[in-house]
N, C-alpha and C positions, 0 to 999 in steps of 0.2 A: 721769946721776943718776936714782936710781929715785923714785917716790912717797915708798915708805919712808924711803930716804936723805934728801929731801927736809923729812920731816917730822921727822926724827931731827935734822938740820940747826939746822932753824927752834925746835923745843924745847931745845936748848944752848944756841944764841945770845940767845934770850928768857927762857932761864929756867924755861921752864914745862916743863908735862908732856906727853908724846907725844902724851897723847888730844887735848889743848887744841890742840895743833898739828896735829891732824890735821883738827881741829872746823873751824878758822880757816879750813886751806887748804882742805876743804871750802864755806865759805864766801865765800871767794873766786872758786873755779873755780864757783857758783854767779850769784855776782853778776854774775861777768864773761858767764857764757853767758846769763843772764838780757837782758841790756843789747844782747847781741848777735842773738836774739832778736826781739827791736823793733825792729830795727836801725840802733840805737846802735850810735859808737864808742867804744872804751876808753882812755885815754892815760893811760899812769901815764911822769911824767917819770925821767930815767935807767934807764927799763925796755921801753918801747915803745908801740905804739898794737896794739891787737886792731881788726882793719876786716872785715865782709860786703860779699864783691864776687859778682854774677851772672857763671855760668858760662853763655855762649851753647849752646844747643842744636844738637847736632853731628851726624855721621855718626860708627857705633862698626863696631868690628871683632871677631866672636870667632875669637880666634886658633887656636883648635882647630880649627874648622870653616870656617872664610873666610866667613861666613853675615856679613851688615851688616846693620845694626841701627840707629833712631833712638836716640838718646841725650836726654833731655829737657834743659830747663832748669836749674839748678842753684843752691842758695847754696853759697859756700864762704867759708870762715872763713879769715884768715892774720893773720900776727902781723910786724911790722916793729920793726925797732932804731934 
């Protein structure tokens, strides 16, 4: 499902208007990056928890050239059900 589709979704089933529905999940995908950010997690029940985990600082490889490279530390963002 796309953005669009998304927000086409979300304004049938509410009722409202596409802008409104795009304002909202705009708001959303705000609040939630915001929270994560601080690094806060997010739990919305029957939908999942949003968590920041550190990515350890690795040995990389560029695949063109076989050159290695540090790779730094990392956040990463994921989403569980």
């Amino acid at each position: 499902m796309t953005k669009e589709e998304l927000i086409a979704k979300m304004a049938a089933s509410a009722g409202i208007t596409k802008v409104a529905a795009g304002t909202a999940l705009e708001a959303f995908t705000g609040a939630v990056t915001t929270s994560l950010k601080k690094g806060q997690r997010v739990s919305l029940v029957n939908f999942g928890t949003f968590t920041i985990s550190k990515r350890k600082a690795r040995m990389g490889r560029n695949p063109r050239t076989g050159e290695s490279d540090r790779k730094s530390t990392r956040l990463n963002s994921s989403h569980r059900t």
